[in-house]
N, C-alpha and C positions, 0 to 999 in steps of 0.2 A: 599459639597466638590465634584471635578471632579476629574477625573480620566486623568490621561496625557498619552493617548494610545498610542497603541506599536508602531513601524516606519513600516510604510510599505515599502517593497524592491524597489519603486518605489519613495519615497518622501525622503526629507531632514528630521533630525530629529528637533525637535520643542523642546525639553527637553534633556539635557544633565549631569550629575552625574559624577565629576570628581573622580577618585577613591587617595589613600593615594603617589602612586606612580606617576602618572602625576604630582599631587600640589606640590611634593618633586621635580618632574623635572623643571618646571616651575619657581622654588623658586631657583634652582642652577642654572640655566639659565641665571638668573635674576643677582646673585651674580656672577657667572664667567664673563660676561657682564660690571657690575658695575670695576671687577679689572681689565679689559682689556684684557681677555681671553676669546677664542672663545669657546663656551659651545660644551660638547661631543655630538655626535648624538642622541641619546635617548633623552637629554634633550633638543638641538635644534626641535625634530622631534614635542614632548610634547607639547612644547611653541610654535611651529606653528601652532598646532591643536587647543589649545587654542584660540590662537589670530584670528582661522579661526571660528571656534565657537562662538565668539563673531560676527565678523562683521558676520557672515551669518542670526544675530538673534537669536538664538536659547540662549533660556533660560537655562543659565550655574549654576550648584548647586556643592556645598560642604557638606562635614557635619561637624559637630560641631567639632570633633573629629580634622579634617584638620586644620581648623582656628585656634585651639588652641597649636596643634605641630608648625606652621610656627610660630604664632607669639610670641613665645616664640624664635625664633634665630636670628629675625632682624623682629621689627612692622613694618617698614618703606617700607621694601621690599614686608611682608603680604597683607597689605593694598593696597600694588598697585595691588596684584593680586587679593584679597576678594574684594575690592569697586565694580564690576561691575557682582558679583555674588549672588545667592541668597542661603543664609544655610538653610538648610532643617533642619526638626525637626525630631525625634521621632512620627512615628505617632502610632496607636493603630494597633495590631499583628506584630511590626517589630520584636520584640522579639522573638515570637511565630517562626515565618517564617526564622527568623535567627538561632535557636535552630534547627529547620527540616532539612535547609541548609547543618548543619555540620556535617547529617547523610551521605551526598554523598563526605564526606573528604575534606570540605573547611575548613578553620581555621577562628580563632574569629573573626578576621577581616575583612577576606574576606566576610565571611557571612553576618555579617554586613551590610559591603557594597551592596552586592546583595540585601538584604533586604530593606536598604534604596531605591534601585531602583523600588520597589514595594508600597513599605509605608511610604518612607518619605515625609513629611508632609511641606507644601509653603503654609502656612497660608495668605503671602501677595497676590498670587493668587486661594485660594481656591482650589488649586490642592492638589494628590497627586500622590508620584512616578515619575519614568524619563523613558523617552523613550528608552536611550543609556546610559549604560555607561562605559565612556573611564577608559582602564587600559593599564598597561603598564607592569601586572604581566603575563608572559607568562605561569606558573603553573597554574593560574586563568581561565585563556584565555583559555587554554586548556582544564581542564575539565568541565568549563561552557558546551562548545560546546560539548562534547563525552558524554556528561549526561543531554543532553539539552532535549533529550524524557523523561528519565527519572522526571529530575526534573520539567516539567511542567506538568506533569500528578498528582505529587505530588502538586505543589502548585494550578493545578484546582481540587484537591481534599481537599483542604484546603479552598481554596476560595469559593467554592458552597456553604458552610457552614456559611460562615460570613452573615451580617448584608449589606443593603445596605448603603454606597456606597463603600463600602470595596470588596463585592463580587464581582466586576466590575474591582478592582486589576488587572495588567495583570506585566510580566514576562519582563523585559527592555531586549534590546539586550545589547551584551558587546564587545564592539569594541576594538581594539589596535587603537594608535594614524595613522599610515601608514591607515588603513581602514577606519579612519574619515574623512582621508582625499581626500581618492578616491571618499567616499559617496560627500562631501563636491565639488568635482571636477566636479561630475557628474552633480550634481542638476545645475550647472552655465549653463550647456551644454543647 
């Protein structure tokens, strides 16, 4: 297994980790769309990062968790948004790393999430982890970044300890969809 290293402030990212909030916007996007309504900005802004994530290449991931809330309120709609994605797994410490997470006052889910960014597991590519990943929870957003020393001193204190190729883990950034797509803007440049 490889490791899907962090983004450099210079390069496009190569691995992307959609979080619960995007795939809900993307998914109402989808359906306001379908009944002839123009979707609100959050979920137009969502569904453009998306759709720019795809054609730039970059390898777009879910977690199991996602694909199973959407396709439970329309398959038809799910499946247009999962077919061109890849769902990550559980891979071994997400748990471990998601229980540390919720010491710096993330909730279950979001920790999750974050954790998935480090360990979750694309068995189709031998990877694991994502470079980026998109949120659109601004509570998130915000203490990623105001605890973002903090919490990677913890998780290089967690990591030196693993097994290779786990120790090799690194810390994804966590972009809003507006920041994707400046990243995304740039790289064209």
């Amino acid at each position: 297994m490889r490791v899907n290293a962090s983004q450099s402030t210079t390069s496009l990212p190569t691995t992307c980790l959609l979080d619960k909030n995007i795939v809900r916007a993307v998914f109402e996007a989808r359906v306001r769309v379908r009944r002839r309504l123009i979707p609100l900005h959050h979920q137009a802004q969502a569904a453009i990062a998306y759709q720019a994530l795809l054609q730039a290449g970059c390898t777009t991931y879910v977690t199991p968790e996602n694909v199973h809330s959407a396709q439970r309120r329309d398959p038809h709609i799910a499946a247009s948004i999962f077919m061109p994605l890849t769902t990550l797994t559980k891979g071994h410490y997400l748990r471990r790393w998601a229980r540390r997470l919720r010491d710096f006052g993330f909730g279950r889910e979001d920790s999750v999430i974050l954790a998935y960014g480090s360990f979750g597991m694309d068995f189709q590519r031998q990877t694991f982890g994502a470079e980026v990943i998109l949120s659109a929870d601004q509570p998130l957003l915000r203490r990623f970044h105001e605890q973002y020393d903090h919490i990677a001193r913890r998780f290089r204190r967690m990591t030196c300890q693993l097994a290779l190729p786990y120790r090799l883990a690194q810390l994804p950034t966590v972009m809003s969809p507006a920041e994707m797509l400046t990243t995304l803007m740039r790289g064209k440049d």
